[in-house]
C-alpha positions in Angstrom: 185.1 161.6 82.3 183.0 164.7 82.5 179.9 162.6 80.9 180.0 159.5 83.7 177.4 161.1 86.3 174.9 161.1 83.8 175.8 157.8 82.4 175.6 156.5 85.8 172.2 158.5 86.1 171.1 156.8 83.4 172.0 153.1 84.3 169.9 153.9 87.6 167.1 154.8 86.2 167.4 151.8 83.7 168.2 149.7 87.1 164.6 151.3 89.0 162.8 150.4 85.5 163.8 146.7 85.3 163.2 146.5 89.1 159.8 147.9 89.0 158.7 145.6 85.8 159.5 142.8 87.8 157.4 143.6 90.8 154.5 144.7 88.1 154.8 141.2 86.9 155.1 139.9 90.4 152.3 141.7 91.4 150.4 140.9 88.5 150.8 136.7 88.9 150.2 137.1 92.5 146.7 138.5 91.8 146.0 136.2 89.0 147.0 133.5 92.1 144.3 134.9 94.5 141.3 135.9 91.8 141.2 131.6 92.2 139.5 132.7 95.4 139.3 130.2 98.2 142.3 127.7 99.5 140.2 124.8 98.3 140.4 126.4 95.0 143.7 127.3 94.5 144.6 123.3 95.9 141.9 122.5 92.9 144.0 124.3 90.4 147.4 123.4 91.7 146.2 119.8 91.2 144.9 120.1 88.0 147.9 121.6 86.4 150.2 119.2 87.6 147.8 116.4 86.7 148.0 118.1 83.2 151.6 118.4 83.1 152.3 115.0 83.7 149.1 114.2 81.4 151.7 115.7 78.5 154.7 113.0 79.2 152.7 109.9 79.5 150.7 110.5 76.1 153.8 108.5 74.5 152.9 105.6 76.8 154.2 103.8 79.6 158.3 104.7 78.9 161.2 105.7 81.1 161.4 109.7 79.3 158.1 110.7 79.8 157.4 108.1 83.3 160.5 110.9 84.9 159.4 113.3 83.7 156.0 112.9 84.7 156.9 111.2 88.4 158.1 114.7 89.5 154.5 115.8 89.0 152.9 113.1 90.6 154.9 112.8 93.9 154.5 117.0 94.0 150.5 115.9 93.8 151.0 112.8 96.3 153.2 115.2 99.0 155.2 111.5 98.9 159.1 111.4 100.0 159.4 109.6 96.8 157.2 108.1 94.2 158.3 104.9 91.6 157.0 104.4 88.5 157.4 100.7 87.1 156.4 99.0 84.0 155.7 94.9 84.3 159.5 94.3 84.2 161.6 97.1 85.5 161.5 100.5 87.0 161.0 103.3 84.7 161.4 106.8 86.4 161.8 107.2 90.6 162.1 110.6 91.9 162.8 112.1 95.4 164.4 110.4 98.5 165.3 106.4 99.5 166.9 105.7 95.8 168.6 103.1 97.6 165.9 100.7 97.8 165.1 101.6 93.9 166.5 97.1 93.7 163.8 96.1 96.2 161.0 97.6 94.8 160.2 95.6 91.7 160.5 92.3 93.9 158.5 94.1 96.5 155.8 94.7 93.8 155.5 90.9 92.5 152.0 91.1 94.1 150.7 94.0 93.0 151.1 93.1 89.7 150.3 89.7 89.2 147.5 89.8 91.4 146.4 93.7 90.2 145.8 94.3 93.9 147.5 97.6 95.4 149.9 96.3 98.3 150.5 98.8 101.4 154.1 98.4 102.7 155.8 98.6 106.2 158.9 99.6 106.9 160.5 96.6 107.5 159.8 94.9 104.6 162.8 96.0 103.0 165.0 94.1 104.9 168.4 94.9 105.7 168.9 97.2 102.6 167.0 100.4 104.6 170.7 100.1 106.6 172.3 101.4 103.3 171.3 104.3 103.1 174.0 107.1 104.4 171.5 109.6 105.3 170.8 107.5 108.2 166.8 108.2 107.2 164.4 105.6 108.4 163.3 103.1 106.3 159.7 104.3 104.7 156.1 102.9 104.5 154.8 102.5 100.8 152.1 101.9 98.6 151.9 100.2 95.5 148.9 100.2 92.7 148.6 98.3 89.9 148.2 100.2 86.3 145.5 98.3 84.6 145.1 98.7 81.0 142.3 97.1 80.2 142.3 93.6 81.7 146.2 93.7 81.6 148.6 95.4 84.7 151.1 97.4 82.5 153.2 99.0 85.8 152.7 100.1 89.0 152.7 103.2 91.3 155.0 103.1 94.4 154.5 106.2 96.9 156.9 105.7 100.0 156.2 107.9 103.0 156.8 108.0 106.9 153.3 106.2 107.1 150.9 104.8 104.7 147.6 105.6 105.9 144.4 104.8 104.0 144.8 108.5 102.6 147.8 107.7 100.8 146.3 104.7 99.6 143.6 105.8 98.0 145.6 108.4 96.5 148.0 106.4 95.1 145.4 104.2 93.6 143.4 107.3 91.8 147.0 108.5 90.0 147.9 105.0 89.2 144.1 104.4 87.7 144.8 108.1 85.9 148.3 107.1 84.8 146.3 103.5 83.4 144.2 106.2 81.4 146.7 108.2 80.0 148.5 104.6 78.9 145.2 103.4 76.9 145.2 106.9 75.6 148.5 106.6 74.0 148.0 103.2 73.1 144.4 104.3 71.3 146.7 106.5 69.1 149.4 104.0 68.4 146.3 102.0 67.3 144.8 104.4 65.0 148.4 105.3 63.7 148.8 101.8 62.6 145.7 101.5 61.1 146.2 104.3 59.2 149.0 102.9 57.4 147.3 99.3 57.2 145.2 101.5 55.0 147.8 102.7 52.9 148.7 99.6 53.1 145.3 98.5 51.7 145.5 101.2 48.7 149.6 99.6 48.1 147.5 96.4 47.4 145.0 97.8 45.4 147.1 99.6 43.4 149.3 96.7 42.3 147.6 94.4 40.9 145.2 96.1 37.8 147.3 99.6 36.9 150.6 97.7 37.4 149.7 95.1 34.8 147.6 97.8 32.7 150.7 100.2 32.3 152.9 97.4 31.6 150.9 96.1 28.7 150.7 99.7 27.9 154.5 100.4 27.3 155.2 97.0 25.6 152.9 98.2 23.2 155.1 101.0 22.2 158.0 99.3 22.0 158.3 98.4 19.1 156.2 101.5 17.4 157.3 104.1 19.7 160.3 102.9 21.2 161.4 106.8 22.8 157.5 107.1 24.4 158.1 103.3 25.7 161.5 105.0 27.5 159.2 108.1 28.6 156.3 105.9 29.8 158.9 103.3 31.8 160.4 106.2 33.7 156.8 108.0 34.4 156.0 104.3 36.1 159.0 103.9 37.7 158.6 107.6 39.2 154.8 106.2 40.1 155.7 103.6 42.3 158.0 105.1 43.8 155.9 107.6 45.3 153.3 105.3 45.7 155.5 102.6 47.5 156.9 104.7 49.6 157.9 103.7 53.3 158.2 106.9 55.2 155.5 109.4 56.3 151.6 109.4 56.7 151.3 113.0 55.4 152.5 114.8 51.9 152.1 118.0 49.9 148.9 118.8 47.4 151.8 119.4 45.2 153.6 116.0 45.7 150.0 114.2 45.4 149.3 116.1 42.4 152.9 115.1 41.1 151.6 111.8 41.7 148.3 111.8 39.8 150.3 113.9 36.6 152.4 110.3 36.4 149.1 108.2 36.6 147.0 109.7 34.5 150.0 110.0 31.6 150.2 106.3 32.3 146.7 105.9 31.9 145.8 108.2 28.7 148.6 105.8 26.9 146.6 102.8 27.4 143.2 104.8 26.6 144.6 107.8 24.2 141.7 109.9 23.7 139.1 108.3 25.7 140.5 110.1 28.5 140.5 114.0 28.6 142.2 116.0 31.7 141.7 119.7 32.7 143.3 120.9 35.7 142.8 124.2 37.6 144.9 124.6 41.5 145.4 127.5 42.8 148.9 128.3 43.9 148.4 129.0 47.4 147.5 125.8 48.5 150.2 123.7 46.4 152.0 123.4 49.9 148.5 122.3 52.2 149.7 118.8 54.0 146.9 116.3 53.2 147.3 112.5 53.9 149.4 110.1 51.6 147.5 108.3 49.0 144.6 110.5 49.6 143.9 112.2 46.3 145.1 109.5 43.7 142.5 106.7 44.4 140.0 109.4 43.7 141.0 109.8 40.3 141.4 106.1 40.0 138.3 105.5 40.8 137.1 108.4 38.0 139.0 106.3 35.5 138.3 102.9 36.0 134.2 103.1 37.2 133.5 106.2 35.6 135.3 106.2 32.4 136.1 102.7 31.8 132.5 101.9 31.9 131.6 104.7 29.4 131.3 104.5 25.5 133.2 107.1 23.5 135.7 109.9 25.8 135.4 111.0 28.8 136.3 114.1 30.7 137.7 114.7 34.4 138.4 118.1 36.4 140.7 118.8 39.0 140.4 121.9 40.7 141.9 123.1 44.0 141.8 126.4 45.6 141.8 128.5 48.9 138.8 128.4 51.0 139.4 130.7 53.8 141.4 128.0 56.7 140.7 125.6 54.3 142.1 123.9 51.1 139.4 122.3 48.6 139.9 120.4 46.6 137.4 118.5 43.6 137.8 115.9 41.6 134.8 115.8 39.3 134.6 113.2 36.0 131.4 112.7 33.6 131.5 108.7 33.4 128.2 106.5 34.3 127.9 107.8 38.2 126.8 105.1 40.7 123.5 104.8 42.8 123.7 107.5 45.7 122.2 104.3 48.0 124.8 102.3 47.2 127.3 104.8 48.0 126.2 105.6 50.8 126.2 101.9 51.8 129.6 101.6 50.8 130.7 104.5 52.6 129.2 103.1 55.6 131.1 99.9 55.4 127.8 97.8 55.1 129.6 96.7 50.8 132.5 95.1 49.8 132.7 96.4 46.1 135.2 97.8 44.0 135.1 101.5 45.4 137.0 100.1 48.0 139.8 103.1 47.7 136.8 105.7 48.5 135.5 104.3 51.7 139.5 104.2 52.6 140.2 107.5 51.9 136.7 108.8 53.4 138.0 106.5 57.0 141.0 108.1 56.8 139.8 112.1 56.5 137.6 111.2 59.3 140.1 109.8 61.7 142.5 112.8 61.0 140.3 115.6 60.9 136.9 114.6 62.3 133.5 113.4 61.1 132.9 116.7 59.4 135.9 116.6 56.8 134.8 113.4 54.9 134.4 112.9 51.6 131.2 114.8 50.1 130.0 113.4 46.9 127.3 113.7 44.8 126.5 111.0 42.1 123.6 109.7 40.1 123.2 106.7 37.5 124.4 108.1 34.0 125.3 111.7 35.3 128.9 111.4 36.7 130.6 112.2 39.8 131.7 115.2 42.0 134.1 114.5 44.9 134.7 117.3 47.1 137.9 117.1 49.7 138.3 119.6 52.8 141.3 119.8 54.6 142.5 122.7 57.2 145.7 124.7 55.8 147.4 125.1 59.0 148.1 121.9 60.1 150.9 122.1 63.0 151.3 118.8 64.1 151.2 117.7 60.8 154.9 116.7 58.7 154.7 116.2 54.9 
């Protein structure tokens, strides 16, 4: 073809392009490599990136998909022929050489963790299984160190080498006390996980007994008088619950908690008609912001029964909600009899057991999920209402509603 030198022109040229982006890029890590400076601190930051690598698999806790994943990290930092990872009954993850004697080690580990002691291992002590082993390798040294959790041994760390001199001891008991932290770490979240939803548990509870028996009363009164706005009311509380009573998720939408609210206060206004007076003002921006279940309704409970319920003649609450730069905020503000700001803050501190129990929940839970700085902000005096302000970041990626 009379075009194919200069197509062929042009795929070299294409050819010396990719060839010499790769070398940039080469080049460029390579430097990156050596502005570390010295060999001790390039060993430094070799050590802390794989510490941090394997740091990311064992945040679940002490399992056999993050302890592989992680063990192939840990023998790298160790410079082991192999390293074993065990939990107290079995072995979880063992990576490198001498998977053969993977049946020995638990049994070969008995002391370490009943006793919580690490155990240095010579070769012989694996018996006549080290003949198994096709490779014809010699049978290895190891060490074993207890994971301690707390007072309790969780696992252990087995690194088998040539020889276990009192280097590879102490370095195997260092990653075994750092793989002990990473294991309370996860175990700290599991923890605050299910005491998050003991508190939504909590709210369940609270929930149930007044409003359910309120709104029931409420609809049998318009049975007979109103029969379709008994049908109305029954499906509004059945909707309610639902939502409320739900068993999956810690996390929902504004728009879903302000679904939520709609069917509580209709609920509501048909057991107090007038008395209670609703405006609501959200912007649409931040109808999709993830906030925490049960977050928003027990703050408008708590406007109805201790400010409203308390007051003579009607009453009036606001909702507003709108974009604050990263931020959605939201207010829930009502004009009922107010409470002592002492008392509150008493209450918040969880020195009261009273009957604002749902704010001091909701307060807890906005500081365990976003930090200190995100709780509840309310102002409140005797006779002059209350103002609850509500933070919460809008980008929220590890976050599902």
């Amino acid at each position: 073809m009379p075009d194919s030198p200069l197509l062929t022109a042009a795929a070299i040229a294409l050819i010396t392009l990719a060839i010499a982006a790769v070398v940039g890029i080469g080049l460029k890590v390579l430097r990156s490599f050596r502005d570390l400076g010295s060999d001790a601190e390039r060993a430094t930051y070799t050590t802390l990136h794989a510490a941090s690598r394997a740091g990311q698999h064992l945040r679940t806790g002490l399992n056999a998909a993050g302890a592989a994943k992680a063990s192939r990290q840990l023998r790298a930092l160790l410079g082991c022929d192999a390293l074993a990872i065990t939990d107290a009954t079995g072995v979880l993850a063992w990576d490198g050489s001498h998977e053969h004697l993977r049946p020995r080690l638990m049994e070969l580990a008995g002391e370490a963790l009943r006793e919580g002691r690490p155990t240095v291992l010579q070769p012989r002590a694996w018996g006549d299984v080290s003949a198994a082993d096709e490779t014809q390798e010699a049978a290895p040294a190891a060490v074993i160190a207890p994971i301690r959790a707390g007072s309790r041994v969780v696992g252990c760390v087995a690194a088998l080498a040539p020889q276990a001199g009192a280097g590879l001891a102490r370095a195997t008991g260092e990653v075994a006390d750092w793989v002990a932290t990473q294991v309370e770490l996860a175990e700290l979240d599991a923890s605050r996980t299910m005491l998050m939803e003991a508190e939504v548990r909590a709210l369940r509870a609270q929930i149930s007994p007044h409003f359910i028996y309120n709104s029931l009363n409420a609809i049998a009164s318009f049975i007979n008088t109103d029969p379709a706005r008994a049908r109305e009311l029954v499906v509004e509380f059945a909707d309610f619950t639902r939502y409320s009573f739900r068993r999956h998720g810690d996390f929902t939408t504004l728009a879903e908690e302000l679904r939520c609210i709609d069917r509580y206060l209709l609920l509501e206004r048909a057991r107090f008609g007038e008395r209670v007076q609703v405006s609501l003002q959200v912007a649409p921006e931040v109808l999709s912001t993830v906030i925490p279940f049960l977050s928003l309704q027990p703050l408008v409970e708590n406007a109805v029964r201790h400010g409203l319920e308390a007051k003579e003649g009607p009453g009036h609450i606001s909702i507003t909600a709108h974009d604050s730069g990263a931020f959605a905020e939201v207010q829930i503000e009502d004009d009922g009899v107010g409470m002592d700001p002492e008392y509150l803050r008493s209450l918040l501190a969880g020195h009261r057991d009273g009957d604002h129990v749902g704010l001091r929940n909701v307060d807890v839970r906005l500081r365990q999920v976003y930090g200190d700085e995100h709780g509840l902000v309310i102002e409140t005096a005797p006779g002059e209402g209350t103002l609850i302000t509500m933070r919460v970041p809008k980008s929220q990626p590890g976050h599902d509603a």
